[in-house]
KEROPA-695001 format. One record per residue (C-alpha): residue in one letter; x, y, z; residue number from 1. Coordinates in nm, 2 decimals, padded with zeros to 4 digits. Each point is the difference from the previous one (the first is absolute). Layout:
pt aa A | east X | north Y | up Z | i NUM
...
This chain:
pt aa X | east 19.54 | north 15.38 | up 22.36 | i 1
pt aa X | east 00.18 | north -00.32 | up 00.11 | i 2
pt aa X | east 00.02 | north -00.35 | up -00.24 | i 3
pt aa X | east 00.04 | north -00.31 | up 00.21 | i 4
pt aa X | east 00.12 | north -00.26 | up -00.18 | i 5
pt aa X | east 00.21 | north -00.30 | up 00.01 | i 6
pt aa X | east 00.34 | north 00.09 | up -00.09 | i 7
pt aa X | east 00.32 | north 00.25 | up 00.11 | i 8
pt aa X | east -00.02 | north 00.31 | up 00.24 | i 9
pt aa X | east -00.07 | north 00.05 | up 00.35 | i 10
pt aa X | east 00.05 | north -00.37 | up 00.25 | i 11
pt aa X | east -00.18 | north 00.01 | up 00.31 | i 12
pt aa X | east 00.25 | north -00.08 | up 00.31 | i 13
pt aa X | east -00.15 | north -00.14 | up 00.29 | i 14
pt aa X | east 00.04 | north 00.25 | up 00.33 | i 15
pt aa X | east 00.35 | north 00.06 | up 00.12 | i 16
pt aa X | east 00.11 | north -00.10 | up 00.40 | i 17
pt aa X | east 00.13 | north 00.26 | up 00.17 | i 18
pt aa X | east 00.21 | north -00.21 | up 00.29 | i 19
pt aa X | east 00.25 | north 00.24 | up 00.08 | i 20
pt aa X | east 00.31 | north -00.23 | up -00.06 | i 21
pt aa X | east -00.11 | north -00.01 | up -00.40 | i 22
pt aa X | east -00.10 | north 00.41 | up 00.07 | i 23
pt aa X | east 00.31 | north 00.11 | up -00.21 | i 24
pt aa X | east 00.02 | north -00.27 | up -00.25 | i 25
pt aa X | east -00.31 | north 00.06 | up -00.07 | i 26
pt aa X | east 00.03 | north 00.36 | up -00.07 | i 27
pt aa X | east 00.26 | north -00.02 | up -00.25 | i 28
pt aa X | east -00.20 | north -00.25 | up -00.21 | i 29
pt aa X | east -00.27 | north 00.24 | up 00.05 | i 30
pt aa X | east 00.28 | north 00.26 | up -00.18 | i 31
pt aa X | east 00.05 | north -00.19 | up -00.30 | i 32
pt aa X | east -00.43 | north -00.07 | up -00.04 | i 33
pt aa X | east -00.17 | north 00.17 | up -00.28 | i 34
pt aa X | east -00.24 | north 00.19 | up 00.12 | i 35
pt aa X | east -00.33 | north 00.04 | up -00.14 | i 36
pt aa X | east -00.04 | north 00.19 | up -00.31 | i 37
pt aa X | east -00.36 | north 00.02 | up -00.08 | i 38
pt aa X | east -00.22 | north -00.17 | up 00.34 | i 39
pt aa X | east -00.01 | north 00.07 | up 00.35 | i 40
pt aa X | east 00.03 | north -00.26 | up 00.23 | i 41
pt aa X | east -00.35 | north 00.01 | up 00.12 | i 42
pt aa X | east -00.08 | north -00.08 | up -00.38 | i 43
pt aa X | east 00.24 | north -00.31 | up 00.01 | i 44
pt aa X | east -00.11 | north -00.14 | up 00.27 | i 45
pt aa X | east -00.37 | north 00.03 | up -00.15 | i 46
pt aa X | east 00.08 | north -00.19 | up -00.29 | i 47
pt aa X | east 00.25 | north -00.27 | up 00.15 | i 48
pt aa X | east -00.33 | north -00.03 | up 00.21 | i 49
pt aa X | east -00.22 | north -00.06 | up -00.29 | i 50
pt aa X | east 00.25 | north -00.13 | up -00.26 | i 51
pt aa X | east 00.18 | north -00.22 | up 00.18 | i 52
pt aa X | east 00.45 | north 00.04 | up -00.01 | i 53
pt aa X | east 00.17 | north -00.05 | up -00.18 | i 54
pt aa X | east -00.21 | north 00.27 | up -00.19 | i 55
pt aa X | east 00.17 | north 00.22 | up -00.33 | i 56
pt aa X | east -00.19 | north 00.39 | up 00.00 | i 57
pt aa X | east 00.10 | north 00.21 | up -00.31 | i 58
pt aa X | east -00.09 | north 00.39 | up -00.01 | i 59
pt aa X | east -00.20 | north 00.05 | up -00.30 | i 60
pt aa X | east -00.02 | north 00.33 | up -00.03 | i 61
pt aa X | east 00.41 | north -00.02 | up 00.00 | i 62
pt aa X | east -00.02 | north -00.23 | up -00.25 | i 63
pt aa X | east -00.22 | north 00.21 | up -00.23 | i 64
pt aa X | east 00.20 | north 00.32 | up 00.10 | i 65
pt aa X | east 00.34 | north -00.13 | up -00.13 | i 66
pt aa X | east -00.20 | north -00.13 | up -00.33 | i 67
pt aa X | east -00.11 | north 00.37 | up -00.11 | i 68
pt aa X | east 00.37 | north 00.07 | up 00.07 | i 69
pt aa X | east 00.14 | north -00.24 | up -00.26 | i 70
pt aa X | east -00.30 | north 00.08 | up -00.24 | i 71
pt aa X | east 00.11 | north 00.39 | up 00.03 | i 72
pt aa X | east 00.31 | north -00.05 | up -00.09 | i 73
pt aa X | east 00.14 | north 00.26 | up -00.26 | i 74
pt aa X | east 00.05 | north -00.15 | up -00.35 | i 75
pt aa X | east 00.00 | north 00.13 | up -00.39 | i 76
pt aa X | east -00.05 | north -00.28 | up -00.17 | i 77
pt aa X | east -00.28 | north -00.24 | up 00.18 | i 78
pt aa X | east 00.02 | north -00.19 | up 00.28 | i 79
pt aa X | east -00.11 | north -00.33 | up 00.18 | i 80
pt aa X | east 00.02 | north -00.05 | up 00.37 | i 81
pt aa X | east 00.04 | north -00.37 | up 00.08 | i 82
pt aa X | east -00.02 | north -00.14 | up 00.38 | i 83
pt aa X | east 00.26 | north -00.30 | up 00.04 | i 84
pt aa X | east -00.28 | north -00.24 | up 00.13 | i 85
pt aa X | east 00.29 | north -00.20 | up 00.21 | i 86
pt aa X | east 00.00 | north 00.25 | up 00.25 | i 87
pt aa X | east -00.31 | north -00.07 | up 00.13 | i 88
pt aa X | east -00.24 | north -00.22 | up -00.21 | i 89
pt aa X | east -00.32 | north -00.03 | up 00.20 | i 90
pt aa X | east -00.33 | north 00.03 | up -00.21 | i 91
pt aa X | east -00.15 | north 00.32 | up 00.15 | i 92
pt aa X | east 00.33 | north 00.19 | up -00.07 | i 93
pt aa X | east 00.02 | north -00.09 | up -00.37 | i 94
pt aa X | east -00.34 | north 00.08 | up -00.03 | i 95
pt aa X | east 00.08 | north 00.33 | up 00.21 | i 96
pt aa X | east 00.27 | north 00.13 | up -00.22 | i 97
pt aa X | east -00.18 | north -00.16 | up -00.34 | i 98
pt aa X | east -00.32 | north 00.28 | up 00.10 | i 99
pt aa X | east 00.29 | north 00.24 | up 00.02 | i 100
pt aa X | east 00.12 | north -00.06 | up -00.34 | i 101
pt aa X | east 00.32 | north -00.17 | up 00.06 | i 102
pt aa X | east 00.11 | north -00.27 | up -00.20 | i 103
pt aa X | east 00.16 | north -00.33 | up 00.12 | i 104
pt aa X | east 00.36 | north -00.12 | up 00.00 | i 105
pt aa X | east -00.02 | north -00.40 | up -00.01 | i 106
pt aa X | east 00.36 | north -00.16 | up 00.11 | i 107
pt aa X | east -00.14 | north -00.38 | up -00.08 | i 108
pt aa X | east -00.28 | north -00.16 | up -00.15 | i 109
pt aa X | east -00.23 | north -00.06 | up 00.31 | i 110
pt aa X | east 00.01 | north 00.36 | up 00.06 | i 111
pt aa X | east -00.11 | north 00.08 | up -00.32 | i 112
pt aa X | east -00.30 | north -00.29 | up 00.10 | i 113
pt aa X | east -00.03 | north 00.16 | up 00.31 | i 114
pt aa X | east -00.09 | north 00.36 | up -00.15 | i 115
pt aa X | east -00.22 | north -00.14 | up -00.20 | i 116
pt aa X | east -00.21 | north -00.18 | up 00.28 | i 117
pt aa X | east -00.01 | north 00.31 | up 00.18 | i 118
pt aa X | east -00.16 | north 00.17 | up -00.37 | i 119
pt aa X | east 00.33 | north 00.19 | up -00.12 | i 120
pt aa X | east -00.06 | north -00.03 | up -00.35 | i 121
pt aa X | east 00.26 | north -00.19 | up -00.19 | i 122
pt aa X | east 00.12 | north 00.29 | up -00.25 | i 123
pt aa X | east 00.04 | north 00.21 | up 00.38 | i 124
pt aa X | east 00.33 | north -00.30 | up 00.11 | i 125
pt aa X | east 00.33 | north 00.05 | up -00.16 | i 126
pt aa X | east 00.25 | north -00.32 | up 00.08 | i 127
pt aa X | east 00.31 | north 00.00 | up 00.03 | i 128
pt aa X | east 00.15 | north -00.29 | up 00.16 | i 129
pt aa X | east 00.33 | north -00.20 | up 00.13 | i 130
pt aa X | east -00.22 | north -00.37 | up -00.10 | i 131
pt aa X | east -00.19 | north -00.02 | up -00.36 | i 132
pt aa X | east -00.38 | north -00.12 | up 00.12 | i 133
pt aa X | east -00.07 | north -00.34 | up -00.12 | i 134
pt aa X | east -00.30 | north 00.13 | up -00.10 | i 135
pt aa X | east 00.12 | north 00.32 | up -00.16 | i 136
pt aa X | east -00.21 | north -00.02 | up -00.34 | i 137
pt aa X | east -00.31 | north -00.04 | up 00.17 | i 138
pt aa X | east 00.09 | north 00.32 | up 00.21 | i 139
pt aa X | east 00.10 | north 00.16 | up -00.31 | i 140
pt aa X | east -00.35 | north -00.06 | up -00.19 | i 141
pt aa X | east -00.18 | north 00.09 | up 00.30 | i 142
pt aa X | east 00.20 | north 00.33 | up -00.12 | i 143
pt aa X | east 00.28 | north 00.09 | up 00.28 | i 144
pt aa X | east 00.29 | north 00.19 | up -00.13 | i 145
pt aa X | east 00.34 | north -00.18 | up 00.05 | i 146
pt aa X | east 00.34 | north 00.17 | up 00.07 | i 147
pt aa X | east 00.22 | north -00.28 | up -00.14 | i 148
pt aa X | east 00.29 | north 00.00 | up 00.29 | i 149
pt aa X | east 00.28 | north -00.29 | up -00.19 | i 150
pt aa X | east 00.06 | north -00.11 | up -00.32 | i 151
pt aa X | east -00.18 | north -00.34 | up 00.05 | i 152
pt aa X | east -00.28 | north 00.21 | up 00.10 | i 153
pt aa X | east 00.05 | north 00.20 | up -00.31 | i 154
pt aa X | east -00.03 | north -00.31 | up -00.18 | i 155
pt aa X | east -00.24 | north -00.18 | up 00.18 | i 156
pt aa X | east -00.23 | north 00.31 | up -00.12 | i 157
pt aa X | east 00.08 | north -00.04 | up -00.35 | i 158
pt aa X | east -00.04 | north -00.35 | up -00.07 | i 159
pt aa X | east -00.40 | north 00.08 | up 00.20 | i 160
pt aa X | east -00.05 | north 00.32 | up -00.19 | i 161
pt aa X | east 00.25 | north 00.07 | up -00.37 | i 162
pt aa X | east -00.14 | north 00.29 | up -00.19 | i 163
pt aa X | east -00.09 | north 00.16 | up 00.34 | i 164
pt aa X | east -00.12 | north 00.36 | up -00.03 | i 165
pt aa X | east -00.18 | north 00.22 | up 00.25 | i 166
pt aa X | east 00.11 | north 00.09 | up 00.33 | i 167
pt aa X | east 00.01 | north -00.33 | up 00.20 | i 168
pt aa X | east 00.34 | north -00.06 | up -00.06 | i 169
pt aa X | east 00.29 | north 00.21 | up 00.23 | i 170
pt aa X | east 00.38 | north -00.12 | up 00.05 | i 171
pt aa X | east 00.19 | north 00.09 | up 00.28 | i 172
pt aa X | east 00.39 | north 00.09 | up 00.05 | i 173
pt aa X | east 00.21 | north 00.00 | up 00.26 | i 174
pt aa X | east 00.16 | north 00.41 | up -00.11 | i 175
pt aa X | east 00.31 | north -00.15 | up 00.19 | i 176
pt aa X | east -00.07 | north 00.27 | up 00.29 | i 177
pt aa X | east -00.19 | north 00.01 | up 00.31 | i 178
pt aa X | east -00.13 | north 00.18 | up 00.29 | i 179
pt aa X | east -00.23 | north -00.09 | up 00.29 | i 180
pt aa X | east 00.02 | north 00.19 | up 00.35 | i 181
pt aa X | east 00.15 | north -00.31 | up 00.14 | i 182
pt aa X | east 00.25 | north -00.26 | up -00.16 | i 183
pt aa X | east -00.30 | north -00.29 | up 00.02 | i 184
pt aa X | east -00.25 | north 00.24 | up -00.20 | i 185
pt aa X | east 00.27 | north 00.08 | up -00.29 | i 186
pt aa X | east -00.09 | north -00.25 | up -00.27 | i 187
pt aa X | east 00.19 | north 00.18 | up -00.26 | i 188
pt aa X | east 00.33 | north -00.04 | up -00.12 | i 189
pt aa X | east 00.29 | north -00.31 | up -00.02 | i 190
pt aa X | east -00.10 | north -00.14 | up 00.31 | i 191
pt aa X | east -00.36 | north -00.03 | up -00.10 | i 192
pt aa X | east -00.18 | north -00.30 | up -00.18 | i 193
pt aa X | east -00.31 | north 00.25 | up -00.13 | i 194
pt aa X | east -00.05 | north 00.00 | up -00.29 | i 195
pt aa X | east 00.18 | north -00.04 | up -00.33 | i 196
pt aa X | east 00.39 | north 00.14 | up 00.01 | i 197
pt aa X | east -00.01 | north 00.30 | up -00.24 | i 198
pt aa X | east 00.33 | north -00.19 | up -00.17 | i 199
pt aa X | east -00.25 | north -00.24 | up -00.14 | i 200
pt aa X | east -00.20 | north 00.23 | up -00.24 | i 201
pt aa X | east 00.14 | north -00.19 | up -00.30 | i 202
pt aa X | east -00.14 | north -00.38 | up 00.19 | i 203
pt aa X | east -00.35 | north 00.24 | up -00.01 | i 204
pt aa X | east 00.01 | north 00.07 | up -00.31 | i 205
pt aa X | east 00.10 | north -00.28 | up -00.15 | i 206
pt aa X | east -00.35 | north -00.13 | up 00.16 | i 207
pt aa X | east -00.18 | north 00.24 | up -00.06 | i 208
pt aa X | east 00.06 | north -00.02 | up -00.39 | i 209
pt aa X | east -00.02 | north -00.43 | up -00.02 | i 210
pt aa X | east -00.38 | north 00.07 | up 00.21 | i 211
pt aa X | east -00.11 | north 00.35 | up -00.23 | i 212
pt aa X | east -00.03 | north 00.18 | up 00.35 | i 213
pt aa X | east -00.07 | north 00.35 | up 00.05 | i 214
pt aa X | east 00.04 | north 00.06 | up 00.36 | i 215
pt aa X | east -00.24 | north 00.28 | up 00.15 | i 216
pt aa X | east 00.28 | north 00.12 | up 00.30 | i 217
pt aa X | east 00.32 | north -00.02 | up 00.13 | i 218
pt aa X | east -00.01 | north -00.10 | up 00.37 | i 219
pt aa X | east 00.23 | north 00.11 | up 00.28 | i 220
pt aa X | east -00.03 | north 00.00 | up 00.37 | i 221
pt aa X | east 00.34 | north 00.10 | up 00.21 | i 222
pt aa X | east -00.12 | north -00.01 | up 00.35 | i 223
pt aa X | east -00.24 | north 00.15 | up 00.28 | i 224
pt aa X | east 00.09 | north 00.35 | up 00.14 | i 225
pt aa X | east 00.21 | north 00.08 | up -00.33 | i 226
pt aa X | east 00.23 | north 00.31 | up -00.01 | i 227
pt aa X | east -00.15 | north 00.23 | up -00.21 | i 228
pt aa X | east 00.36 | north 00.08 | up -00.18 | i 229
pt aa X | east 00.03 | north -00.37 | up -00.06 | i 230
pt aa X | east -00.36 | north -00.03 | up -00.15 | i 231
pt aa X | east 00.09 | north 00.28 | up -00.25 | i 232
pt aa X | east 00.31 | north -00.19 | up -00.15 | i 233
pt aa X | east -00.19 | north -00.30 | up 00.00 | i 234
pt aa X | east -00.29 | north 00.14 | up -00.19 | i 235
pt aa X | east 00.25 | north 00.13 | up -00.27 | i 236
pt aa X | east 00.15 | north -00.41 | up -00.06 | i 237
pt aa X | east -00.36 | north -00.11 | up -00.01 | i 238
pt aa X | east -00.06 | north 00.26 | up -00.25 | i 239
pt aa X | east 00.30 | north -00.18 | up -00.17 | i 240
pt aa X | east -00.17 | north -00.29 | up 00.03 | i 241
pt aa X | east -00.30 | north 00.05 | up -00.19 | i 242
pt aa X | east 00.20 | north 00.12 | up -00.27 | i 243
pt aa X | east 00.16 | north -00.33 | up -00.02 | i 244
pt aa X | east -00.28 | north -00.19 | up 00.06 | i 245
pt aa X | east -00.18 | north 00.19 | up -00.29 | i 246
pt aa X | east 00.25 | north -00.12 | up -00.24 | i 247
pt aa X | east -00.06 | north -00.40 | up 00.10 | i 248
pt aa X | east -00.07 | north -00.04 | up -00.30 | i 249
pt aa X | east -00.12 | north 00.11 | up -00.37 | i 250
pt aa X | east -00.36 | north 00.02 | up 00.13 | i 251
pt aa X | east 00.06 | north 00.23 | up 00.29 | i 252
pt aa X | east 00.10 | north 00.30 | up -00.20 | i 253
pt aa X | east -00.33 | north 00.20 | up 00.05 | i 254
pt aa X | east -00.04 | north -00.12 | up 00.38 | i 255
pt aa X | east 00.13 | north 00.18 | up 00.28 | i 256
pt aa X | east -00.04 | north -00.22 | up 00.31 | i 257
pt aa X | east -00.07 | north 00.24 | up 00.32 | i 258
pt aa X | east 00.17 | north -00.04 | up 00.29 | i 259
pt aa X | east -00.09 | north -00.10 | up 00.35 | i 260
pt aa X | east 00.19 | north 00.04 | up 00.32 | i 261
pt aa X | east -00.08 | north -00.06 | up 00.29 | i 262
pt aa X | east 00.11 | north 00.15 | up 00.33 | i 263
pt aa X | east -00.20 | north -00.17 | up 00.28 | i 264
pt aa X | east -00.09 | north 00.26 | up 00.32 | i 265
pt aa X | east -00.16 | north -00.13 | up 00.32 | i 266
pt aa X | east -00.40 | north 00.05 | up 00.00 | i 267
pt aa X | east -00.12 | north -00.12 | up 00.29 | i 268
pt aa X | east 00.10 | north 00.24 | up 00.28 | i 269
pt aa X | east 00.31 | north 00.25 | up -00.11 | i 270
pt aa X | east 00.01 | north 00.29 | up -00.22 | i 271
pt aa X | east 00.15 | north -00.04 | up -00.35 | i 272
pt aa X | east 00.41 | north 00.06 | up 00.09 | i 273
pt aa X | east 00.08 | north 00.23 | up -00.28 | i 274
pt aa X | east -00.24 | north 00.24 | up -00.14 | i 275
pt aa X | east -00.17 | north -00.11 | up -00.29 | i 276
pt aa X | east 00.07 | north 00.33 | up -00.20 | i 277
pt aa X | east 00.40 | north -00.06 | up 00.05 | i 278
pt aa X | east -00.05 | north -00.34 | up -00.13 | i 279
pt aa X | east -00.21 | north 00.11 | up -00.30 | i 280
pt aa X | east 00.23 | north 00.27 | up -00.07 | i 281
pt aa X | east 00.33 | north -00.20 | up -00.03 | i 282
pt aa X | east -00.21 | north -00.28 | up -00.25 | i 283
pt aa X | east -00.21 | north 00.29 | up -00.22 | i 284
pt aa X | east 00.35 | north 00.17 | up -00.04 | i 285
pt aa X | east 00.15 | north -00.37 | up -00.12 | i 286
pt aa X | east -00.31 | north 00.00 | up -00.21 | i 287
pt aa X | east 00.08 | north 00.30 | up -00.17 | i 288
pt aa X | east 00.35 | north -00.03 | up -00.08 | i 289
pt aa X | east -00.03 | north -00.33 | up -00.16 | i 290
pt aa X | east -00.30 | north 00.12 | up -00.20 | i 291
pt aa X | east 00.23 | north 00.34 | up -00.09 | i 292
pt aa X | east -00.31 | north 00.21 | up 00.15 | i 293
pt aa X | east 00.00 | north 00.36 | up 00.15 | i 294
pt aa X | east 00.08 | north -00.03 | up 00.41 | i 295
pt aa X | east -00.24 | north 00.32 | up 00.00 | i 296
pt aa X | east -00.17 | north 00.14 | up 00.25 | i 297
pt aa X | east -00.34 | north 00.03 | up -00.13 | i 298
pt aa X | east 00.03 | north -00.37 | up -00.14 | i 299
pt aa X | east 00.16 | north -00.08 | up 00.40 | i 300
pt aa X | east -00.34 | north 00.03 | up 00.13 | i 301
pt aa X | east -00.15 | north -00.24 | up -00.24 | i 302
């Protein structure tokens, strides 16, 4: 089934000349064309017909099939599949992957407005964000969770909500590593701004004990297309991180934050780059050696 909407995928160009003196320019920019992935040309030129160019088409049955992907992939101790809204943040995806079960990643406060027009139930969006909203406790009593992504941030949160319990509350660090499939999609590491520098843990925790906060997760995102090896050390420091985080203060004893990273794949038309049991390997067997549990082969298939 095809979704036309307004937004990013498939331009309509107008018919090309074929005067012989343009003949082989034109077929090397014909060479470097994508080609269509999911329509026939018969079926574009039906809907730049009816639609109008330019004209965005999205394949939702691609869409959905990439979504029961994500949501199958292996895991031992719960997981929660969130679509980074960013990508592509028309009303009738949302609503798509949100019947799916997916969750929402919000990277500013009007997408976090924007899910919610399009009836993604607050408690569904996660922020985490370069700006604080303006309006962020408003967003937080509607009931959002927040990934707080600086130490103002940090602080901002405190001084809205001291004493803050429950699982609204998330920090994120930069693990001081990184690894995307291209340089511009590793946001990891000392040449990213993501995120709190892991150096900083005692700034955290010295705000987390003047606000009584009991942060529900540690946060960390190192890029898109991730190398699985890379993901694996990573997932041991962030480990390392909610130990620290744990120990923010004298109230945090008996609270041990969980941990969410984030390794962003592309949804809308290409297969998941690294199978999802290699990945889930490499972060179950980080799991288990900071928890000192059996790597056993009747608990591997858990």
């Amino acid at each position: 089934m095809l979704t036309v909407a307004t937004l990013a995928a498939a331009f309509v160009a107008p018919p090309l000349q074929t005067h012989r003196t343009r003949a082989s320019s034109l077929n090397i920019a014909m060479a470097d064309v994508e080609q269509l992935r999911f329509m026939t040309a018969d079926q574009v030129r039906t809907i730049a017909s009816e639609h109008g160019t330019p004209v965005y088409v999205y394949d939702e049955a691609g869409l959905q099939r990439q979504a029961t992907s994500a949501l199958a992939f292996p895991h031992a101790y719960g997981l929660t599949v969130r679509f980074a809204m960013k990508a592509l943040p028309n009303a009738a995806v949302l609503q798509t992957f949100d019947r799916l079960g997916l969750h929402i990643d919000a990277s500013s406060g009007y997408e976090c407005r924007r899910a919610i027009a399009a009836g993604v139930a607050a408690e569904k969006i996660s922020l985490s964000s370069q700006e604080c909203p303006e309006d962020l406790d408003e967003l937080l009593s509607l009931g959002i969770k927040f990934n707080a992504c600086s130490l103002r941030q940090l602080t901002r949160y405190g001084e809205l909500r001291p004493g803050s319990r429950g699982e609204q509350l998330g920090v994120r660090f930069n693990p001081g590593l990184g690894s995307g499939g291209t340089g511009k999609t590793n946001v990891g590491g000392p040449s990213s701004s993501f995120g709190i520098w892991h150096e900083l843990m005692p700034d955290v925790q010295a705000i987390l004990e003047k606000y009584d906060l009991q942060p529900a997760r540690v946060h960390t995102h190192i890029g898109s297309g991730s190398d699985p090896a890379v993901w694996q050390k990573v997932s041991s420091l962030s480990l390392g991180l909610c130990e620290q985080v744990r120990d923010g203060s004298s109230s945090h004893h008996h609270h041990y934050p969980s941990r969410s990273h984030h390794a962003f794949f592309p949804c809308a038309f290409r297969s998941l780059r690294s199978p999802s049991s290699t990945l889930a390997a490499v972060i179950r067997s980080a799991v288990w050696r900071a928890r000192s549990l059996p790597t056993s082969p009747s608990s591997a298939s858990q």
